[in-house]
PQR file with spaces between the fields and no chain letter, atoms N, CA, C, O and H, PARSE charges and radii, in Angstrom:
ATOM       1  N    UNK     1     -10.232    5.320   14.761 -0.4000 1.5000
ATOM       2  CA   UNK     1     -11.289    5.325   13.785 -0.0000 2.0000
ATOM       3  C    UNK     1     -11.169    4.108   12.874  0.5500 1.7000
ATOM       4  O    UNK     1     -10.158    3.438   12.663 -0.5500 1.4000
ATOM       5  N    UNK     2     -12.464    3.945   12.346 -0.4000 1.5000
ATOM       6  CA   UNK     2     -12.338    2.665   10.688 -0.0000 2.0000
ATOM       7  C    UNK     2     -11.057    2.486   10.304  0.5500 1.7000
ATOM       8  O    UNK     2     -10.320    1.507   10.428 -0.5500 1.4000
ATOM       9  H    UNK     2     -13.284    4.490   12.518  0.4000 1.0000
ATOM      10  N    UNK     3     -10.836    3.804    9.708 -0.4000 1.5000
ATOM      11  CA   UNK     3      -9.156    3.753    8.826 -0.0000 2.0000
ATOM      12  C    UNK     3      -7.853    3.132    9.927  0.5500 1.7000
ATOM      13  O    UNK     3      -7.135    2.221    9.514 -0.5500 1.4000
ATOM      14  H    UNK     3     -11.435    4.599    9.607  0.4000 1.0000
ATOM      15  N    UNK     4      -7.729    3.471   10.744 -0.4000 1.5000
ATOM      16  CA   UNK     4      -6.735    3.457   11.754 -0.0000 2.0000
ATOM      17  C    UNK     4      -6.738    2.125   11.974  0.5500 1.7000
ATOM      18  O    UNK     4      -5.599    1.721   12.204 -0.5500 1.4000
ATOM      19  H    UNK     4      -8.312    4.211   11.079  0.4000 1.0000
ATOM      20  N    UNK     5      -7.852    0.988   12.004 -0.4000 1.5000
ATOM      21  CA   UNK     5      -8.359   -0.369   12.434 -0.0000 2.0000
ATOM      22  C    UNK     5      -7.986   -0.953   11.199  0.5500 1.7000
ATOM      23  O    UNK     5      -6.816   -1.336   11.182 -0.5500 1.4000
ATOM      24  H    UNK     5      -8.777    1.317   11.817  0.4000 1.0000
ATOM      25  N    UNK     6      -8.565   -1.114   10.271 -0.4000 1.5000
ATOM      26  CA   UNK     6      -8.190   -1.457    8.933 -0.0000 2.0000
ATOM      27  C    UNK     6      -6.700   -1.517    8.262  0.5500 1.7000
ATOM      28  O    UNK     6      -6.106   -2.511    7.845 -0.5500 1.4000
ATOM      29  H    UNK     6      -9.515   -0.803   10.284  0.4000 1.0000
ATOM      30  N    UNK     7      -6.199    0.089    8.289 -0.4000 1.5000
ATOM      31  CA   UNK     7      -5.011    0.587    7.964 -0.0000 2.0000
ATOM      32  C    UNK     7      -4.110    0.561    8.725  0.5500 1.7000
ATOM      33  O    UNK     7      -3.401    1.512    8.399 -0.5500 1.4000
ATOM      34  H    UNK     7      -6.681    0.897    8.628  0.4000 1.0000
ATOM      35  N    UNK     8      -3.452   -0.189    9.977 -0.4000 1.5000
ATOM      36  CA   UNK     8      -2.656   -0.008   10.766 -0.0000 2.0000
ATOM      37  C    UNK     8      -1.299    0.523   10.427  0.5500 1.7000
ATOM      38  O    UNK     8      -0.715    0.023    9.466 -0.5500 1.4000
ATOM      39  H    UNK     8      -4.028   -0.962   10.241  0.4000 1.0000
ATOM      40  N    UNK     9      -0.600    1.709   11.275 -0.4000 1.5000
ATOM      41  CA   UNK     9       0.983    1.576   10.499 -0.0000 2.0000
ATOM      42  C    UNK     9       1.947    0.785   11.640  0.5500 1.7000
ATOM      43  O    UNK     9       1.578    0.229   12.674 -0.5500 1.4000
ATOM      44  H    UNK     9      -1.074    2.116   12.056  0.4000 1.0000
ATOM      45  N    UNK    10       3.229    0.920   11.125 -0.4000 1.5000
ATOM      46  CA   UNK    10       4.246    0.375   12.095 -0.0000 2.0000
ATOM      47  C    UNK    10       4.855    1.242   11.923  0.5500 1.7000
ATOM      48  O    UNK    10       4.590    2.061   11.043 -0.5500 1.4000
ATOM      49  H    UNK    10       3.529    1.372   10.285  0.4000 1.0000
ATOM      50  N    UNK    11       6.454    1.384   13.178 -0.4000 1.5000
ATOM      51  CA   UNK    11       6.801    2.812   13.653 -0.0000 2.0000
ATOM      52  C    UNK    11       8.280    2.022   12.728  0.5500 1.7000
ATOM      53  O    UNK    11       8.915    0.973   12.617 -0.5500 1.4000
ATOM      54  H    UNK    11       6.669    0.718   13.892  0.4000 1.0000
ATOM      55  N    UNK    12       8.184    3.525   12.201 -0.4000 1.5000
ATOM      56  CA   UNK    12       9.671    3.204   10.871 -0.0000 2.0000
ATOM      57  C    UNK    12      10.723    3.110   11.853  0.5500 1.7000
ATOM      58  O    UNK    12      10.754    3.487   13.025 -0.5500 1.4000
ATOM      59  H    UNK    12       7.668    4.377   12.291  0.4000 1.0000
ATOM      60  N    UNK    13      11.855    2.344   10.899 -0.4000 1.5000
ATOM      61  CA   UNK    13      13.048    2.090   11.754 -0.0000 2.0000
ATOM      62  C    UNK    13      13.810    2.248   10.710  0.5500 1.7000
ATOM      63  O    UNK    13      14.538    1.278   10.496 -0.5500 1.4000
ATOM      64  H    UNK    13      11.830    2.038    9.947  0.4000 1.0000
ATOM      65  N    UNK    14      13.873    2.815   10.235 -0.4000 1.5000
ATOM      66  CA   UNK    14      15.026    3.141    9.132 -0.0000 2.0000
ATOM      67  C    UNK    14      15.558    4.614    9.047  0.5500 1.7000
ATOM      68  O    UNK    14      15.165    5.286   10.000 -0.5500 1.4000
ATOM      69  H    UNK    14      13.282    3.602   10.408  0.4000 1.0000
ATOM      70  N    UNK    15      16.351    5.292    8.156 -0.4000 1.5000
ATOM      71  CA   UNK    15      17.007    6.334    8.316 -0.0000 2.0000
ATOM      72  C    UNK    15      15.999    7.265    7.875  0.5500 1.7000
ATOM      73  O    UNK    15      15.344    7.259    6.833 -0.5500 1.4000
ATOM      74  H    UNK    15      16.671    4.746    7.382  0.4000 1.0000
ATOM      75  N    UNK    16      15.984    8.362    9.206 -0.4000 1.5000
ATOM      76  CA   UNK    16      15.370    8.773    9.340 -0.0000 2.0000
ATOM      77  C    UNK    16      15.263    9.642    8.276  0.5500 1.7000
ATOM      78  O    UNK    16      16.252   10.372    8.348 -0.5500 1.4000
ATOM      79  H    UNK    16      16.516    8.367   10.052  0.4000 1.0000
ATOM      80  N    UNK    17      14.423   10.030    7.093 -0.4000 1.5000
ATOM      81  CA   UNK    17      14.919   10.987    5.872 -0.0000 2.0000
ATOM      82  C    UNK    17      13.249   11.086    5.969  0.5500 1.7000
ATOM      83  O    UNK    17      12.370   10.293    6.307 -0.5500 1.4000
ATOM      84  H    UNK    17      13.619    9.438    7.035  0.4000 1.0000
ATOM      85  N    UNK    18      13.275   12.910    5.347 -0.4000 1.5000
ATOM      86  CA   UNK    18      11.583   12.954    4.828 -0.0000 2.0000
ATOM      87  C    UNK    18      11.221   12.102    4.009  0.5500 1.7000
ATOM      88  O    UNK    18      10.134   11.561    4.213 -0.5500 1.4000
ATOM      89  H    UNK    18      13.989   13.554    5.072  0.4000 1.0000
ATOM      90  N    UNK    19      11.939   11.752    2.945 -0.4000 1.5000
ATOM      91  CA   UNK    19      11.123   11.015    1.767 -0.0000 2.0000
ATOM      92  C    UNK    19      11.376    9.383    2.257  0.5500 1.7000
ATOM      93  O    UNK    19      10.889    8.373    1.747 -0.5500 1.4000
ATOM      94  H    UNK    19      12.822   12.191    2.780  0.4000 1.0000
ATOM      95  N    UNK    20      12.131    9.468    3.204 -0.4000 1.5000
ATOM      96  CA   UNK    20      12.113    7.468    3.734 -0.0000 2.0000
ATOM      97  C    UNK    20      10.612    7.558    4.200  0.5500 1.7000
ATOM      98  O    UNK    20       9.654    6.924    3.757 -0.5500 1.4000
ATOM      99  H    UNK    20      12.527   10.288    3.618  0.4000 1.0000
ATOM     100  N    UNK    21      10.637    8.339    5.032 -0.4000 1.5000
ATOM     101  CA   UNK    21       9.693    8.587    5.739 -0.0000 2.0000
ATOM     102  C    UNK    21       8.271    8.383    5.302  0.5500 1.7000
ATOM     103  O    UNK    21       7.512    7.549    5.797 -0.5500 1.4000
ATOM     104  H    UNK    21      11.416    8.854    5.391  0.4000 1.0000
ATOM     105  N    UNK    22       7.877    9.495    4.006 -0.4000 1.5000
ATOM     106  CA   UNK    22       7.190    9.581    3.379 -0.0000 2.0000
ATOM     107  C    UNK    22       6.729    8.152    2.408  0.5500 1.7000
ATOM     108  O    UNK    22       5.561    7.824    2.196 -0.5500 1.4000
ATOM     109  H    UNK    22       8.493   10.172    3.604  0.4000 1.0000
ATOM     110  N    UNK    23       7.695    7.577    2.007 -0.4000 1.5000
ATOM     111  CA   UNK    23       7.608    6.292    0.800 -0.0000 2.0000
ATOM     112  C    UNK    23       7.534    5.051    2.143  0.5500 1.7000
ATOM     113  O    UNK    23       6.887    4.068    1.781 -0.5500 1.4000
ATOM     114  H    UNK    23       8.643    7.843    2.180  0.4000 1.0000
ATOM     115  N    UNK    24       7.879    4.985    3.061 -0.4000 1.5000
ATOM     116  CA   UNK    24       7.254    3.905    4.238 -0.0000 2.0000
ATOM     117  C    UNK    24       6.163    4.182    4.506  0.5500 1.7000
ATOM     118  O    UNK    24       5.492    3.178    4.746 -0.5500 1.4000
ATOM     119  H    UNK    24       8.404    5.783    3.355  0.4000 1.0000
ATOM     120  N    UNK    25       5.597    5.164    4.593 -0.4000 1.5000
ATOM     121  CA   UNK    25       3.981    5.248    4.945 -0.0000 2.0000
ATOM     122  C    UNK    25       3.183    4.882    3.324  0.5500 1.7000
ATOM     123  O    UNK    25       2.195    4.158    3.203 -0.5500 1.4000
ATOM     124  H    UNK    25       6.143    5.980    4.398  0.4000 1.0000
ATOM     125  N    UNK    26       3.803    5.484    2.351 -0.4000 1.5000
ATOM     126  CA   UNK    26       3.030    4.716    0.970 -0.0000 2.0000
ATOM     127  C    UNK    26       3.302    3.310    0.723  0.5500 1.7000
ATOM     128  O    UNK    26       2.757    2.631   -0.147 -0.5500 1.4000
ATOM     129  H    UNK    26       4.606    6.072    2.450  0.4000 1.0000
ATOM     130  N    UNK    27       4.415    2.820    1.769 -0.4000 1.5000
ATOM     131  CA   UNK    27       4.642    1.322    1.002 -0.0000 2.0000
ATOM     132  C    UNK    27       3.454    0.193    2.294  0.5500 1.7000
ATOM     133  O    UNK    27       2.833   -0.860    2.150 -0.5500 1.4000
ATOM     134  H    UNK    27       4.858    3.371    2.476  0.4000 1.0000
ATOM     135  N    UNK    28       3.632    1.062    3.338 -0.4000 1.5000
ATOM     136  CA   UNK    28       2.646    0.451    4.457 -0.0000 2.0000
ATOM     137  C    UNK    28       0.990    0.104    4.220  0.5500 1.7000
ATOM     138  O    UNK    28       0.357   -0.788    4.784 -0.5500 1.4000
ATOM     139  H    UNK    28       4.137    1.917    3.455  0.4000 1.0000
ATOM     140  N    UNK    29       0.271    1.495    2.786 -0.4000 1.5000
ATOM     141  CA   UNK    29      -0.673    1.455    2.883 -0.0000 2.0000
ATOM     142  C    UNK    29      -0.853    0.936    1.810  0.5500 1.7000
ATOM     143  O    UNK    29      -2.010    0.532    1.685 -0.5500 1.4000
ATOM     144  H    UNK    29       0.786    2.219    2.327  0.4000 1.0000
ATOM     145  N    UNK    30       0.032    0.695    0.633 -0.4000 1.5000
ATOM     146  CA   UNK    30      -0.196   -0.566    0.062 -0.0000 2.0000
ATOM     147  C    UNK    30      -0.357   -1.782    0.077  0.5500 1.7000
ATOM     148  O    UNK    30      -1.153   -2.371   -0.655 -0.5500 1.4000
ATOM     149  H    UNK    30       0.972    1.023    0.734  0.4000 1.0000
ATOM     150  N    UNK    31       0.409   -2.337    0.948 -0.4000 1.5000
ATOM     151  CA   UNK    31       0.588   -3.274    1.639 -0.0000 2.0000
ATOM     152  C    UNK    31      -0.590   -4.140    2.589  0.5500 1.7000
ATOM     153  O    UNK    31      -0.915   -5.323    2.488 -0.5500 1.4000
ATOM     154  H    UNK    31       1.056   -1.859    1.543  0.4000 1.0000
ATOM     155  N    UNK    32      -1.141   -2.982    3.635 -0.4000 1.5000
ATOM     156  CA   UNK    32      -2.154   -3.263    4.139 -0.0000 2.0000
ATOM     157  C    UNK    32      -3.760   -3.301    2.717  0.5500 1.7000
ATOM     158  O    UNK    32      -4.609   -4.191    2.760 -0.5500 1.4000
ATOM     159  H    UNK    32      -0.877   -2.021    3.717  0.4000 1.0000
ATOM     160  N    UNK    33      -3.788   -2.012    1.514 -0.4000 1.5000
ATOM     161  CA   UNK    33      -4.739   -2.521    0.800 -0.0000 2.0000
ATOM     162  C    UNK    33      -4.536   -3.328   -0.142  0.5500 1.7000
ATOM     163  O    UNK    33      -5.247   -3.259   -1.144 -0.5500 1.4000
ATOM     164  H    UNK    33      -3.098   -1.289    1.479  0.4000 1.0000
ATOM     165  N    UNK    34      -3.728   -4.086   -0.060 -0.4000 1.5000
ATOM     166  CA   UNK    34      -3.578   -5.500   -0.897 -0.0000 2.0000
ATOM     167  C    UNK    34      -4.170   -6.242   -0.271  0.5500 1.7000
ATOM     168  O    UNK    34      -5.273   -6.674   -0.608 -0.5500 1.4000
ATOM     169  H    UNK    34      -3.150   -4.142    0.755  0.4000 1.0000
ATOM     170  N    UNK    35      -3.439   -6.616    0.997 -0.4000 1.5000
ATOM     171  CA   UNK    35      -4.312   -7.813    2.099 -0.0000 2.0000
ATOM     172  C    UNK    35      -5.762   -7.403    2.117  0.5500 1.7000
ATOM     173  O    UNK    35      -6.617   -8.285    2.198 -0.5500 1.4000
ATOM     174  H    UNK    35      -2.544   -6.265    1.271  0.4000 1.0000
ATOM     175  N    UNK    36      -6.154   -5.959    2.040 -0.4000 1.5000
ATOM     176  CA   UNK    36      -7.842   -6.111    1.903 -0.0000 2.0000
ATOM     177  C    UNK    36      -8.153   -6.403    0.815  0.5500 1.7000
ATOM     178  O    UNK    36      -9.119   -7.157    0.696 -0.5500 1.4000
ATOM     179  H    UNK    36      -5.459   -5.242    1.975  0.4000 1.0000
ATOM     180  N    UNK    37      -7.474   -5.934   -0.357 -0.4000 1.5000
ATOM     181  CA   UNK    37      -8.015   -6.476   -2.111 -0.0000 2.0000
ATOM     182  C    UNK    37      -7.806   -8.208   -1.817  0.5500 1.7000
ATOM     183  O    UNK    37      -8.564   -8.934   -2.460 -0.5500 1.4000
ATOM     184  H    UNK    37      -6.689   -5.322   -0.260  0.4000 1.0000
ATOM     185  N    UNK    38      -6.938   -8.797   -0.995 -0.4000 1.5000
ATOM     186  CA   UNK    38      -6.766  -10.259   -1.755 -0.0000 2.0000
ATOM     187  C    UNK    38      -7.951  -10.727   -0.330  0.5500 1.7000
ATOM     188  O    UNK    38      -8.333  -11.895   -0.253 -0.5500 1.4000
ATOM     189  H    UNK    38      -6.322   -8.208   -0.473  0.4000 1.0000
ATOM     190  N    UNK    39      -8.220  -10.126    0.259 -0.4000 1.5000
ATOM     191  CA   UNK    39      -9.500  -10.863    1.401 -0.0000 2.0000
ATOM     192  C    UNK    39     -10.837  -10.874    0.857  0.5500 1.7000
ATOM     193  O    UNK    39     -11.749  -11.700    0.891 -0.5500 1.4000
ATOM     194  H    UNK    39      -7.910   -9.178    0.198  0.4000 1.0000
ATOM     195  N    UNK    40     -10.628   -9.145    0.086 -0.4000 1.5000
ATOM     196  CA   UNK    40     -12.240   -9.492   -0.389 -0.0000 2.0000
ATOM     197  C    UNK    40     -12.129  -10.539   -1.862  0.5500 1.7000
ATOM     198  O    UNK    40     -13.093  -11.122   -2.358 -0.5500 1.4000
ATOM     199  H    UNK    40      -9.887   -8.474    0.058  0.4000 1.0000
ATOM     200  N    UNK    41     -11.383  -10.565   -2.132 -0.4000 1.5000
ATOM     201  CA   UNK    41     -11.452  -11.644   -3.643 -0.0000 2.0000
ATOM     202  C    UNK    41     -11.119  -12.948   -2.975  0.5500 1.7000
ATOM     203  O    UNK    41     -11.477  -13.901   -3.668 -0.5500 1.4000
ATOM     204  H    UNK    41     -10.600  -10.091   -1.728  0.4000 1.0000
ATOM     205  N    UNK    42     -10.554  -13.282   -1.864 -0.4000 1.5000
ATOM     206  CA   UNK    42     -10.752  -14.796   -1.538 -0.0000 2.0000
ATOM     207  C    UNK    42     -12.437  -14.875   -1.084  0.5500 1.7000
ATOM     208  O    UNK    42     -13.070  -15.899   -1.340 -0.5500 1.4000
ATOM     209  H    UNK    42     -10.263  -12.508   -1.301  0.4000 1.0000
ATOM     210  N    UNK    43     -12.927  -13.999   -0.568 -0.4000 1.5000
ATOM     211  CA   UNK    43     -14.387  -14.306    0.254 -0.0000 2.0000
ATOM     212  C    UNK    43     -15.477  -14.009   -1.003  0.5500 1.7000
ATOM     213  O    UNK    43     -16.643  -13.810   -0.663 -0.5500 1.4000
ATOM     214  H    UNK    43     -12.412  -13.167   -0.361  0.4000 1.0000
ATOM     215  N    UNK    44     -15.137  -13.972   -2.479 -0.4000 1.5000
ATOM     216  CA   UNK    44     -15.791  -13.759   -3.808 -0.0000 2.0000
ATOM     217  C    UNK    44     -16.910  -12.354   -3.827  0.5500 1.7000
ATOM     218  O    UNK    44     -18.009  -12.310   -4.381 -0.5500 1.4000
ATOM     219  H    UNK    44     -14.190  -14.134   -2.756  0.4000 1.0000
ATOM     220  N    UNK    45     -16.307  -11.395   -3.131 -0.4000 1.5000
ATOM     221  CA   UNK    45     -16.641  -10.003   -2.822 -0.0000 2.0000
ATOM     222  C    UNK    45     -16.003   -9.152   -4.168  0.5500 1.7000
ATOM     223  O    UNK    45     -16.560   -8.068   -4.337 -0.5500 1.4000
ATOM     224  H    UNK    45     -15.415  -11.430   -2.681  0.4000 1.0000
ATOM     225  N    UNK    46     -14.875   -9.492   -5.193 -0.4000 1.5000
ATOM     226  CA   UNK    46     -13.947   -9.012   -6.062 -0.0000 2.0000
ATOM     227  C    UNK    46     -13.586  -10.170   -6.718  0.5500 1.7000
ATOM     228  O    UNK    46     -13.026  -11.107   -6.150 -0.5500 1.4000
ATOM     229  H    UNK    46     -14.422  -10.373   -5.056  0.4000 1.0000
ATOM     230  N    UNK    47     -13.906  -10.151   -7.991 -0.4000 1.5000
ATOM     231  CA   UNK    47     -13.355  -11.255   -9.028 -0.0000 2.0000
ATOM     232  C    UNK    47     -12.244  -11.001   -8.803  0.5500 1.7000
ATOM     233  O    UNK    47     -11.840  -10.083   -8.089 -0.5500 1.4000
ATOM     234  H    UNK    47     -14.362   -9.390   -8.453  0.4000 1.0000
ATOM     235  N    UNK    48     -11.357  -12.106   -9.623 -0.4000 1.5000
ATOM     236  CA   UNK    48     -10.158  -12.162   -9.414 -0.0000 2.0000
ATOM     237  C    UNK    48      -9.115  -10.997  -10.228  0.5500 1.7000
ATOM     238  O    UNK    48      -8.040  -10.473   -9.937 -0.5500 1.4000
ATOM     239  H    UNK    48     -11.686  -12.852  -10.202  0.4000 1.0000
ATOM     240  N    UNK    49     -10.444  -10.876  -11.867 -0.4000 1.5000
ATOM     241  CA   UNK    49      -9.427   -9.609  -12.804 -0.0000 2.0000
ATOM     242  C    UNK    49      -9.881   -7.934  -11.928  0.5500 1.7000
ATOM     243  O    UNK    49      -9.403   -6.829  -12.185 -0.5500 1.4000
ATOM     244  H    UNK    49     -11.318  -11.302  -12.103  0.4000 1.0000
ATOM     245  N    UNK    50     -10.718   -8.212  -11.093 -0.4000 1.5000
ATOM     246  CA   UNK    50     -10.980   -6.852  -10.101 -0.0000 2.0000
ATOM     247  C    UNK    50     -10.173   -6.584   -9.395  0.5500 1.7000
ATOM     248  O    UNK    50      -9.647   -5.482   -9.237 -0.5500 1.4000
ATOM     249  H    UNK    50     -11.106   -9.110  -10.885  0.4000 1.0000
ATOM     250  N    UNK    51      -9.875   -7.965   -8.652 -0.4000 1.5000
ATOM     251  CA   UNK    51      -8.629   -7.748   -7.705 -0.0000 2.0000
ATOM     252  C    UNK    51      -7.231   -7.326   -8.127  0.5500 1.7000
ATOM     253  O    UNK    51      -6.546   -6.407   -7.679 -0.5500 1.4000
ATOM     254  H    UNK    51     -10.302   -8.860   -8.780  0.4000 1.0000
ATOM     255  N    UNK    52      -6.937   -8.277   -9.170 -0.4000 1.5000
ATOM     256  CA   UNK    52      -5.701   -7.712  -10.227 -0.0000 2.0000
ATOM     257  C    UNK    52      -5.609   -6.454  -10.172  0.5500 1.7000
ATOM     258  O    UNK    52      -4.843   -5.918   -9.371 -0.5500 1.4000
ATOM     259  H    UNK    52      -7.493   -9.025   -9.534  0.4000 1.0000
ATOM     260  N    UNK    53      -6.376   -5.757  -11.017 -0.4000 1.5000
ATOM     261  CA   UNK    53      -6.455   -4.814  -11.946 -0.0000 2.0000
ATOM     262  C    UNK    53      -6.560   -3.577  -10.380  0.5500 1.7000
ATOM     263  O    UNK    53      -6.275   -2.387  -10.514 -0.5500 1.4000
ATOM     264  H    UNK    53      -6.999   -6.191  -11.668  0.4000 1.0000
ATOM     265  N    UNK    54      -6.877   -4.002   -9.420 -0.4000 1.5000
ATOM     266  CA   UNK    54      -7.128   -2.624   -8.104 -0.0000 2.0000
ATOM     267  C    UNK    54      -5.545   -2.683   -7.695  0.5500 1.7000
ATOM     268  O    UNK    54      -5.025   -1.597   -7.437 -0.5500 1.4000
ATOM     269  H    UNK    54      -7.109   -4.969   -9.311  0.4000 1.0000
ATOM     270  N    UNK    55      -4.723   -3.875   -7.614 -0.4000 1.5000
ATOM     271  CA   UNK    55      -3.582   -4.218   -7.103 -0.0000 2.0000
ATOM     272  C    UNK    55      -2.756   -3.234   -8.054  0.5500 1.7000
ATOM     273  O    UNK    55      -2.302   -2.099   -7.912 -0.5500 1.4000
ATOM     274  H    UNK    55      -5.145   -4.757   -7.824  0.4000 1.0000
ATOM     275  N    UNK    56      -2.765   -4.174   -9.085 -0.4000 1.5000
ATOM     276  CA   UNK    56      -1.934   -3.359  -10.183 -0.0000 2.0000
ATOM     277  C    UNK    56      -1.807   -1.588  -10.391  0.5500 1.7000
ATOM     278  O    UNK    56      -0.918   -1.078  -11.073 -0.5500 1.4000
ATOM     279  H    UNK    56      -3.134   -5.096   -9.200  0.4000 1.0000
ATOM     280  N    UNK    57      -2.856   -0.812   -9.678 -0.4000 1.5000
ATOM     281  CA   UNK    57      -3.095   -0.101  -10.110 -0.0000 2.0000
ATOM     282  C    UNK    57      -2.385    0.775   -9.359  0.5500 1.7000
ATOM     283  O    UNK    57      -1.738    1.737   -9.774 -0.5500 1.4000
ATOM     284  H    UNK    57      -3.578   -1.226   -9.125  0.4000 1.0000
ATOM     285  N    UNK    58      -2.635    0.129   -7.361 -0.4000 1.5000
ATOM     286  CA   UNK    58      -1.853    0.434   -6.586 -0.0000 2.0000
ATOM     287  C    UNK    58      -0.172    0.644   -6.345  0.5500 1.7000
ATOM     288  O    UNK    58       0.605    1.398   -5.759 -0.5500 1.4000
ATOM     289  H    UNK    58      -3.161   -0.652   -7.024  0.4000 1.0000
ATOM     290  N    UNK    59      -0.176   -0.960   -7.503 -0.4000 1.5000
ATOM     291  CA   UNK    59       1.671   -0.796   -7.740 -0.0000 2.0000
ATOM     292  C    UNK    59       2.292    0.156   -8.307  0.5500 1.7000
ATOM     293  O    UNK    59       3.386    0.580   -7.936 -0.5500 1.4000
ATOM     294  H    UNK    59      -0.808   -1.572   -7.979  0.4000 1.0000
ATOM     295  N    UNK    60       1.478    0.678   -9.498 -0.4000 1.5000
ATOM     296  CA   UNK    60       2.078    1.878  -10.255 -0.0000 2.0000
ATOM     297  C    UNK    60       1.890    3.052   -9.276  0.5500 1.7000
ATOM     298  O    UNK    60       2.896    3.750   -9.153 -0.5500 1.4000
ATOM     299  H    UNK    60       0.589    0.333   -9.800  0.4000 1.0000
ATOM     300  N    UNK    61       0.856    3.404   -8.581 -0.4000 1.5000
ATOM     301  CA   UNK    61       0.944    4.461   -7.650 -0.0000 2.0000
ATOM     302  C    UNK    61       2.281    4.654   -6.593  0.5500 1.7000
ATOM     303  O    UNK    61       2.937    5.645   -6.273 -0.5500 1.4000
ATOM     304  H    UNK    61       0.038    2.837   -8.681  0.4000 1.0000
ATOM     305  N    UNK    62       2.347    3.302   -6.238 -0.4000 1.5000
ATOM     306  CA   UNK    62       3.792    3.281   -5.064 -0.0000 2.0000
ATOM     307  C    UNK    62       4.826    3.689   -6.239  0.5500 1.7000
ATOM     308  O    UNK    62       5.342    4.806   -6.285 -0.5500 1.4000
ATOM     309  H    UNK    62       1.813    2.497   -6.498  0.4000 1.0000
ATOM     310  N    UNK    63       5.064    2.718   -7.137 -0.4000 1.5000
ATOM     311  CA   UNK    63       6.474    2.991   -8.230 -0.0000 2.0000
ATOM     312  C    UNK    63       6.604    4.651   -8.620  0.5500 1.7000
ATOM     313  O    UNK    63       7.699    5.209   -8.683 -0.5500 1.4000
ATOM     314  H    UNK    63       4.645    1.810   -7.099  0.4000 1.0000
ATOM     315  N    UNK    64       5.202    5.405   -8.890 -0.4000 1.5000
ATOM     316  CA   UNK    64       5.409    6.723   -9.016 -0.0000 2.0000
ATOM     317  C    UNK    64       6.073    7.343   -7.810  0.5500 1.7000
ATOM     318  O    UNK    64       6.900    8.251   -7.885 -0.5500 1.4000
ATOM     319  H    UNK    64       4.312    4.952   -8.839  0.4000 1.0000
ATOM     320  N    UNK    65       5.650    6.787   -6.699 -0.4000 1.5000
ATOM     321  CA   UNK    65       5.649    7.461   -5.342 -0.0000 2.0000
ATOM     322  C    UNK    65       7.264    7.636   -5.314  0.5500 1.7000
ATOM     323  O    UNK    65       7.753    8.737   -5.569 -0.5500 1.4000
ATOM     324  H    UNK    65       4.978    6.049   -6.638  0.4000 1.0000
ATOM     325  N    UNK    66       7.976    6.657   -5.037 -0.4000 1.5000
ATOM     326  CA   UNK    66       9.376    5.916   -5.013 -0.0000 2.0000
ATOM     327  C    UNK    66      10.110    6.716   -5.996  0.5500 1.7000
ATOM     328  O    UNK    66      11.210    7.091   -5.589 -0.5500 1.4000
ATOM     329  H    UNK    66       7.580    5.762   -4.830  0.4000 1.0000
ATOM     330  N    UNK    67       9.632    7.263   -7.791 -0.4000 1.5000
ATOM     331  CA   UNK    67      10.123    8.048   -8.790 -0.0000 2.0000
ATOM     332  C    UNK    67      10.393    9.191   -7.884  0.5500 1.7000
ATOM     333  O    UNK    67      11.513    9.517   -7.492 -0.5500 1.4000
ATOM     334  H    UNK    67       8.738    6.959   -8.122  0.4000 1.0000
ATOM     335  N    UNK    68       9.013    9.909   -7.511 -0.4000 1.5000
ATOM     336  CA   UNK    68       8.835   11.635   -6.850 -0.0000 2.0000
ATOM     337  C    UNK    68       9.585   11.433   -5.877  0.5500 1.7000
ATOM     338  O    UNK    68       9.744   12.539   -5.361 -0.5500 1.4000
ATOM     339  H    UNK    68       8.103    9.645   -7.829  0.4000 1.0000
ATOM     340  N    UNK    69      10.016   10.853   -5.444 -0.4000 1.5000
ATOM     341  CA   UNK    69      10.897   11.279   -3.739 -0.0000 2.0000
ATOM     342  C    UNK    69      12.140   10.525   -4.212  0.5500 1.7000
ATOM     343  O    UNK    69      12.854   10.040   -3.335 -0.5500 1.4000
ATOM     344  H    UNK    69       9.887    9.955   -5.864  0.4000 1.0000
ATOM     345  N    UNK    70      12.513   10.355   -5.601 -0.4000 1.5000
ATOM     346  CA   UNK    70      13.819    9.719   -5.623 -0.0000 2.0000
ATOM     347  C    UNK    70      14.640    8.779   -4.682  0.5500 1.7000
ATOM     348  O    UNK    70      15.805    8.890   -4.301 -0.5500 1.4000
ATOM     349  H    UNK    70      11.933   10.750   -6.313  0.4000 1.0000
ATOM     350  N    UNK    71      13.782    7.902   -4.438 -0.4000 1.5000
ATOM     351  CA   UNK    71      14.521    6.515   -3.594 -0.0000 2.0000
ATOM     352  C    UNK    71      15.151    6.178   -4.495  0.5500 1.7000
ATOM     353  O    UNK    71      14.786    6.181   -5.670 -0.5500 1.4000
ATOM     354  H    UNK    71      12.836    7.811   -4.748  0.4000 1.0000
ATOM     355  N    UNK    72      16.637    5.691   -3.882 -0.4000 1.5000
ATOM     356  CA   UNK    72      16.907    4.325   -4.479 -0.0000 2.0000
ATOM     357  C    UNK    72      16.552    2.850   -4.095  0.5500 1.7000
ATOM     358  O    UNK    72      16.928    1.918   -4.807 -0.5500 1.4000
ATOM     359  H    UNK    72      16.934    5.688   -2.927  0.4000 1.0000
């Protein structure tokens, strides 16, 4: 589907733990919607404080993510 094309994941290789688990799939889909926030603001689809401010917003979501499942 759309999402699956857009959002691609990669197959974790790290220790295998629920919350590795869990915080690699949130760090994957950040990752991938950055590269779409910084595509549509290079192609002037998203100012640049739009793009910021969607990024930024995303970072605090992962940093919470990373808090709740206690990574180090």
């Amino acid at each position: 589907d759309r999402d699956r094309f857009l959002f691609p994941q990669v197959r974790y290789r790290g220790e295998v733990k629920p919350e590795n688990l869990v915080f690699n799939a949130n760090l994957q889909e950040f990752s991938q919607r950055v590269s779409f926030i910084s595509g549509l603001e290079s192609n002037g689809k998203l100012s640049p404080s739009e793009a910021y401010e969607q990024i930024e917003s995303l970072w605090g979501q992962l940093k919470r993510s990373k808090k709740q499942l206690k990574i180090r």
